[in-house]
C-alpha positions, 0 to 999 in steps of 0.5 A: 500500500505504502508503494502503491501511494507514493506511486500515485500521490496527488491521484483519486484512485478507487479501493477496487482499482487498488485492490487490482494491484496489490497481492493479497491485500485483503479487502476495501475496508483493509486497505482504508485501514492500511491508510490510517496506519500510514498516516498515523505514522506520518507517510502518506494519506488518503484524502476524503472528497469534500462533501456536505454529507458526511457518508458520502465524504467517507465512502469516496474514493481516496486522494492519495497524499505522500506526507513528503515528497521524498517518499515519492520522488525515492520510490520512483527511481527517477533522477531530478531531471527525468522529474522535470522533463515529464510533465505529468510526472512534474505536475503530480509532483508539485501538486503533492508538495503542496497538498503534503504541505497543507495536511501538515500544517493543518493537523490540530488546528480544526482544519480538513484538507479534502479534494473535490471532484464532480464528473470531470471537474476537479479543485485539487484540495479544499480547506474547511474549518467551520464555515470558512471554505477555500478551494486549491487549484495547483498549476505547475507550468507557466501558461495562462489555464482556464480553472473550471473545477473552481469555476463549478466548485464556486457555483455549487459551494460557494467558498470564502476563497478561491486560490491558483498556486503556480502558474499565473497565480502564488508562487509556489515557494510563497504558498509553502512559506505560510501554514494551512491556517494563513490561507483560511485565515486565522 
């Protein structure tokens, strides 16, 4: 399990789809514990789906989260450069940074870091500690993106702050000077 998330940190990836690559995992409910275990020792996660109904946010499928990228970038095998010449892989990359980031900097402070994804549109993490509501788009590359998972997410939850990080928007290494907390507001 652990392999398999560092593997896909920053992808949604089913218990099904899971269970499908690994050898006598057991079952679904198995492997959801497996999670909490490597959380709880600080390796990786499984983020929820960001939902207002409670049972729904539990049965989605998980986030994977590396809690550090060099548990992603060691499992790999890939140099440096091989990282930042395959987009995919870069992108991922930087998206787990910055969703590692938030998990950390948000445990004991009453904040949920989620994810949220309806049909094909997707806001990469989101915030919540009581009726404050952020949702994070992630951009690794420079180009001018349109943002339709935000664009929805906002239609339909109309959150306290929209935030891009990299590209057009935070610099990344600004974003990762300043908790979880600064970005929902103290």
């Amino acid at each position: 399990m652990f392999q398999l998330a560092c593997a896909y940190s920053g992808q949604i990836l089913a218990y099904q789809k899971m269970l499908g690559q690994l050898v006598d995992a057991g079952n679904t409910v198995t492997l959801a514990h497996y999670l909490q275990l490597l959380e709880g020792a600080g390796m990786v996660a499984g983020l929820h789906k960001f939902s207002g109904n409670q049972i729904r946010q539990r049965a989605s499928s998980p986030k994977l989260q590396v809690l550090n990228t060099a548990l992603m970038t060691a499992q790999s095998g890939r140099s440096p450069d091989a990282w930042r010449t395959d987009g995919d892989a870069w992108g991922r990359l930087i998206e787990s940074a910055v969703g590692a980031h938030l998990v950390n900097t948000a445990i004991g402070t009453g904040i949920s870091v989620t994810y949220w994804r309806e049909q094909n549109k997707e806001v990469d993490f989101v915030l919540q500690r009581g009726d404050s509501l952020v949702a994070i788009e992630v951009k690794s590359g420079g180009r001018k993106q349109t943002l339709p998972g935000i664009a929805a997410f906002d239609k339909a939850h109309q959150p306290t702050s929209k935030l891009l990080v990299g590209g057009q928007g935070i610099p990344i290494s600004e974003f990762l000077q300043a908790p979880a907390s600064h970005w929902i507001g103290q």
